[in-house]
C-alpha positions as CSV (number, residue, x, y, z in Angstrom):
1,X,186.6,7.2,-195.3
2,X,186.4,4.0,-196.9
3,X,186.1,0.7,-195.2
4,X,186.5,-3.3,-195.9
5,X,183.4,-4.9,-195.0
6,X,182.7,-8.5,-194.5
7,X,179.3,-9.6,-195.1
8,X,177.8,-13.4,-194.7
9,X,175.2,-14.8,-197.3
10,X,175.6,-12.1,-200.4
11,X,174.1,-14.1,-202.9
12,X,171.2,-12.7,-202.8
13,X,168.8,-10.6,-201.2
14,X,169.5,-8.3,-198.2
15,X,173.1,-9.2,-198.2
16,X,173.3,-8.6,-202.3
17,X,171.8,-5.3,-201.2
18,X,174.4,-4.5,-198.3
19,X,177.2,-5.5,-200.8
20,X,175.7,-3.5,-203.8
21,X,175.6,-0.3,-201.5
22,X,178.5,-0.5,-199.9
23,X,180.5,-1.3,-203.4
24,X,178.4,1.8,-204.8
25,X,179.8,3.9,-201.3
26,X,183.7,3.2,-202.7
27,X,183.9,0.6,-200.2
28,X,185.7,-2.7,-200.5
29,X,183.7,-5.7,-199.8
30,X,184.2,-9.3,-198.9
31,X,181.2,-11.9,-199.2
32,X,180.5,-15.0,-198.2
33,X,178.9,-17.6,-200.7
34,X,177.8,-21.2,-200.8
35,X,178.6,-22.1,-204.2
36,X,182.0,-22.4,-206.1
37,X,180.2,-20.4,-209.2
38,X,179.0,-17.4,-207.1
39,X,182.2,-16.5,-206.4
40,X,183.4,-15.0,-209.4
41,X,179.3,-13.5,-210.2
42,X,179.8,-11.6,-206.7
43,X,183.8,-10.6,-207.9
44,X,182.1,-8.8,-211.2
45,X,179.9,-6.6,-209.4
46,X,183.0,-4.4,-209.2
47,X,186.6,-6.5,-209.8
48,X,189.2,-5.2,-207.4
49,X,186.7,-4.0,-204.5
50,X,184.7,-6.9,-204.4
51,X,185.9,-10.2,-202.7
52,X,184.6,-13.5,-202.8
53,X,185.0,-15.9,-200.1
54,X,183.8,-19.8,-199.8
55,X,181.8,-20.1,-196.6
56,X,179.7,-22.5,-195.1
57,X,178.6,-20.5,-191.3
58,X,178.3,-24.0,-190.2
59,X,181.5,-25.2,-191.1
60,X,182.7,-23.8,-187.8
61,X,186.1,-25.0,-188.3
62,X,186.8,-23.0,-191.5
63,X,185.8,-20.1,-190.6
64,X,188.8,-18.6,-188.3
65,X,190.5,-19.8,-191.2
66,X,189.1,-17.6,-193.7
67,X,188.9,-14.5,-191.5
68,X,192.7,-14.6,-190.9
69,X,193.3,-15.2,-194.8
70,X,190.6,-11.7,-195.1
71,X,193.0,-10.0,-192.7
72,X,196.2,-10.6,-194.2
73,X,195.2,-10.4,-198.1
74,X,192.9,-8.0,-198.7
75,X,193.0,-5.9,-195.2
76,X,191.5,-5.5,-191.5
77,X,187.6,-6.0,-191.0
78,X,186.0,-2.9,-190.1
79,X,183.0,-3.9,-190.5
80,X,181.1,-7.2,-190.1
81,X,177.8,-7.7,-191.7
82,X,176.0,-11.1,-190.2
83,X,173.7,-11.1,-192.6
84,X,173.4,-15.3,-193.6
85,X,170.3,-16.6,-192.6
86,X,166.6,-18.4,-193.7
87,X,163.7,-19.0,-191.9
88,X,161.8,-21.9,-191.4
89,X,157.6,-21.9,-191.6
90,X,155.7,-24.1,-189.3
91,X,154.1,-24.7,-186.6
92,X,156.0,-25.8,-183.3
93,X,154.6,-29.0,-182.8
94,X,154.8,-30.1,-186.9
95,X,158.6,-29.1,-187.1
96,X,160.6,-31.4,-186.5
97,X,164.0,-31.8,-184.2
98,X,166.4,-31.9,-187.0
99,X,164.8,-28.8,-188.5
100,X,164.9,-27.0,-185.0
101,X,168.5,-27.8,-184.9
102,X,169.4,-26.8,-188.4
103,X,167.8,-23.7,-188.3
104,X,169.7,-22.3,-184.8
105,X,173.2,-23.8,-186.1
106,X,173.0,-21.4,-189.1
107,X,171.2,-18.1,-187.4
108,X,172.6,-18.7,-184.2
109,X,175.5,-20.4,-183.5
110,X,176.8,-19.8,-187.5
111,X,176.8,-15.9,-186.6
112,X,178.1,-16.2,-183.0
113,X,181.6,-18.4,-184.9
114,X,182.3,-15.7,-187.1
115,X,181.5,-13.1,-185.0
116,X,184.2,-14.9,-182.4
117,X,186.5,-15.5,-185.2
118,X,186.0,-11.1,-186.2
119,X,186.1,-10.1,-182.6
120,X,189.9,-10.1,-181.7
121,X,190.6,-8.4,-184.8
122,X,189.0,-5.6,-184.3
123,X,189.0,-5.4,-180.0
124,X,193.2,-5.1,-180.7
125,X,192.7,-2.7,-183.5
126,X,190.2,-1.1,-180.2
127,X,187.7,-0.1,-183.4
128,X,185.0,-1.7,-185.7
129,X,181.2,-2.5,-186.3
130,X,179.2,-5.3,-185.6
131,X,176.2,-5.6,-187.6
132,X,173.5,-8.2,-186.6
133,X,170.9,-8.4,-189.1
134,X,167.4,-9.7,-186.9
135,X,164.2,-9.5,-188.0
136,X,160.9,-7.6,-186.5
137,X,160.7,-11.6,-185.8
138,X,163.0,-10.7,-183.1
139,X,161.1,-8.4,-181.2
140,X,157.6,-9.7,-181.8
141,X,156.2,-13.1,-183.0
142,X,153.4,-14.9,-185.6
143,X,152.5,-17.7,-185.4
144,X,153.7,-20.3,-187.7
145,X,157.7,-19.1,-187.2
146,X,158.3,-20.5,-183.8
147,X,161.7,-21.6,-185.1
148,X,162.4,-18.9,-186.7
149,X,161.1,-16.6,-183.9
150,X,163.5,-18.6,-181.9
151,X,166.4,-17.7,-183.3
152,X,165.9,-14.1,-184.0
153,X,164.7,-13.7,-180.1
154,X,167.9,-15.5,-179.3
155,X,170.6,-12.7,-181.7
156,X,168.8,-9.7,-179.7
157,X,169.6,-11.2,-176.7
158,X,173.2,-11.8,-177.8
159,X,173.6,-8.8,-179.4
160,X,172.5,-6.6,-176.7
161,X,174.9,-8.5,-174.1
162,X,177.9,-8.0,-175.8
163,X,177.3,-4.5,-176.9
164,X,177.6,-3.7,-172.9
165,X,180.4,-5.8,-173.2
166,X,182.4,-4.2,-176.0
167,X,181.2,-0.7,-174.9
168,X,184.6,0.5,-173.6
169,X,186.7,-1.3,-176.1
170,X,186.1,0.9,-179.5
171,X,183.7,-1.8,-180.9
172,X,180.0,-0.8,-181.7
173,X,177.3,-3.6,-182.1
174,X,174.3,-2.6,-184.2
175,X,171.1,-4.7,-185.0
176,X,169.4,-3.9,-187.6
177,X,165.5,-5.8,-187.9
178,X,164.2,-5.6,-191.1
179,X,160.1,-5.7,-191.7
180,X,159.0,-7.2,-194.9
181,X,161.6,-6.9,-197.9
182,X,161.3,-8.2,-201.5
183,X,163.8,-10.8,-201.0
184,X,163.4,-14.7,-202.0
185,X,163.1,-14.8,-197.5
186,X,159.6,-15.9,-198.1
187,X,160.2,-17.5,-201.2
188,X,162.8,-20.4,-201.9
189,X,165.0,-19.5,-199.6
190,X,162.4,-20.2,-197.0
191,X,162.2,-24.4,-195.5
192,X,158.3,-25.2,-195.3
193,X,157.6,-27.9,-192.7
194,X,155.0,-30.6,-194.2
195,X,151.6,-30.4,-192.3
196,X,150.5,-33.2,-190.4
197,X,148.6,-32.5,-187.9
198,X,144.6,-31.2,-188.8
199,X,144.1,-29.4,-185.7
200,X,146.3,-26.3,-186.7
201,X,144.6,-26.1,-190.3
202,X,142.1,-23.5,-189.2
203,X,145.3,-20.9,-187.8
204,X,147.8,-22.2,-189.5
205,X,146.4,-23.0,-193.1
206,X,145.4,-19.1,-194.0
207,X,149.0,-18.2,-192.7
208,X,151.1,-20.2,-195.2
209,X,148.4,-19.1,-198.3
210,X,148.7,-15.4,-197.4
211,X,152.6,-15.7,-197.0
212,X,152.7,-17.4,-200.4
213,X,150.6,-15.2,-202.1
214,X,152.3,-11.5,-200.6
215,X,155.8,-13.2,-202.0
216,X,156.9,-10.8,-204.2
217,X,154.7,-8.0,-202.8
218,X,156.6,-6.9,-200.0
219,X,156.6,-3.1,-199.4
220,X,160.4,-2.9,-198.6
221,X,162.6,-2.4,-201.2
222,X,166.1,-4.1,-200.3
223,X,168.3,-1.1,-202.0
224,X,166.7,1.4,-200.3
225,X,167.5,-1.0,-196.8
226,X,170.4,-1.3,-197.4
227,X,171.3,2.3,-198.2
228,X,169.6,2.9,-194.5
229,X,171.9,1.0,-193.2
230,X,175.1,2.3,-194.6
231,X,173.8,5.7,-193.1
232,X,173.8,4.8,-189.6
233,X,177.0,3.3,-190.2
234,X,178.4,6.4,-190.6
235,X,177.1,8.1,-187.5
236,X,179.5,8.6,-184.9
237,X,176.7,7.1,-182.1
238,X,174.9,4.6,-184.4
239,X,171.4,3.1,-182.3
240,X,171.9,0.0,-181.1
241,X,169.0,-1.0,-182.3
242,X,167.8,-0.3,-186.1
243,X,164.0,-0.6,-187.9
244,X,163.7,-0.9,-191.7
245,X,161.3,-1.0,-193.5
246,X,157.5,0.6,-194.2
247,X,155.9,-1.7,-191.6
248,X,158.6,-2.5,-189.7
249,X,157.5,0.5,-186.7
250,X,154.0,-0.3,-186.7
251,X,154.1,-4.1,-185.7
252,X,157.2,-3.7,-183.7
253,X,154.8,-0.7,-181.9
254,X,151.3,-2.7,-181.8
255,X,153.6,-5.7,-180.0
256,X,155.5,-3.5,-177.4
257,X,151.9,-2.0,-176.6
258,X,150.4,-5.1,-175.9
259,X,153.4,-6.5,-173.8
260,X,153.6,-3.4,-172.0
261,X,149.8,-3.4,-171.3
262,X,149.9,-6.3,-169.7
263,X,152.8,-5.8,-167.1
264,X,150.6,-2.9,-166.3
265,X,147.6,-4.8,-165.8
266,X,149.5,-7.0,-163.7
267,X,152.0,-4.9,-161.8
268,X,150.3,-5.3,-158.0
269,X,150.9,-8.7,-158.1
270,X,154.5,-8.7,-159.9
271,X,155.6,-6.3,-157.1
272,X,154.0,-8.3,-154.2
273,X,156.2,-11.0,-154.8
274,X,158.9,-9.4,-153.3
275,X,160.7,-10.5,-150.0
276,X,159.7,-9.0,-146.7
277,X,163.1,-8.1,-145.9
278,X,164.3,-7.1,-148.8
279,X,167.7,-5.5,-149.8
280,X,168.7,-5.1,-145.9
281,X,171.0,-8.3,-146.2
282,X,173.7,-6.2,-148.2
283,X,176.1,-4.3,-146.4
284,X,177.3,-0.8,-147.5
């Protein structure tokens, strides 16, 4: 069965990939793009499935807009792909409040508007996919990202709420966190705060060299991702929850191990903190 997806960010990178794959599946595909001249670069990867679209996730005005003008010209979403994103390196006290900002209005609040803008589409059509590309940055942290980290912490936690929400209603919300990919993420694509303050050179120095120098290295391959992705898509029960990527289980695993250790180690004391009359207050 085919489908019309509508990916954010397909210039490059994962969201190339998605576009790529899905094109390649005999789907039709819709992608967002920055630039007036990647419009008709993103049209040639197949004329006539592949749609271009002007979009700035940040220009939160246009983008109802532009989702209406997808569902009357080329045909209902089925499938939305938040894929726009970048990540900022540096530590928390260097970056600065305008980067903080700048970084949430595109990760965040850029994927909750056209998410919002998708939504009714699909909840009176009672059928669609949400697709919420995270990161392993979502479900464990490095130092260095705290930004970053932010944001990705911050679509989980969205994600996961509206998936309870939307779980009667035909609509199934998928997050997909991708490990390390051979994508321009950690590249130019990426904003590098200026250092500034010595203290953080000994932690924070080795980080941004070995970063720079595994750029280009990365053991995922962003086809391969994306073909993943495009499988689970077509399950009838996709997970909720989605790992790609060679290292992706491993340092998600090693995290949840060490959080889960310590609620262990501290469980007496979590569980003595609760009240000596407890739940008797509620009436059956």
């Amino acid at each position: 069965m085919t489908k019309t997806f509508l990916i954010t960010g397909v210039s490059k990178g994962l969201g190339r990939a998605f576009s790529e794959a899905a094109l390649e599946a005999g789907h039709t595909v819709v992608g967002t793009v920055r630039k007036p001249d990647q419009i008709s670069e993103f049209e040639a990867l197949k004329p006539g499935s592949a749609h271009g679209r002007l979009l700035d996730v940040t220009d939160y005005d246009s983008i109802p807009k532009i989702i209406a003008d997808v569902e009357s010209s080329i045909g209902p979403i089925d499938v939305l792909i938040n894929n726009a994103g970048y990540g900022v390196e540096g530590t928390f006290e260097e970056t600065p409040p305008d980067v903080w900002r700048q970084q949430f209005e595109v990760n965040v609040f850029g994927l909750v508007e056209v998410t919002r803008a998708v939504l009714p589409h699909m909840r009176a059509r009672r059928s669609g996919q949400l697709v919420f590309i995270s990161s392993i940055g979502g479900l464990r942290a490095f130092a260095g990202l705290s930004a970053y980290h932010g944001t990705k912490y911050a679509v989980e936690g969205i994600a996961d709420s509206l998936r309870a929400e939307l779980a009667g209603l035909g609509i199934q919300v998928i997050t997909v966190e991708p490990g390390s990919f051979r994508t321009d993420w950690a590249g130019g694509s990426m904003t590098r705060v200026e250092r500034s303050i010595p203290d953080y050179a000994e932690v924070f120095d080795p980080i941004r060299e070995r970063r720079n120098a595994m750029n280009g290295y990365q053991l995922g391959d962003a086809a391969k991702g994306a073909k993943a992705v495009l499988t689970i898509l077509e399950e009838a029960n996709p997970p909720g929850h989605f790992l790609i990527g060679a290292d992706a289980m491993p340092l998600v695993m090693e995290a949840r191990s060490a959080v889960d250790a310590e609620f262990a180690a501290w469980a007496e004391l979590s569980a003595d903190c609760a009240h000596p009359d407890g739940m008797t207050h509620i009436k059956s």
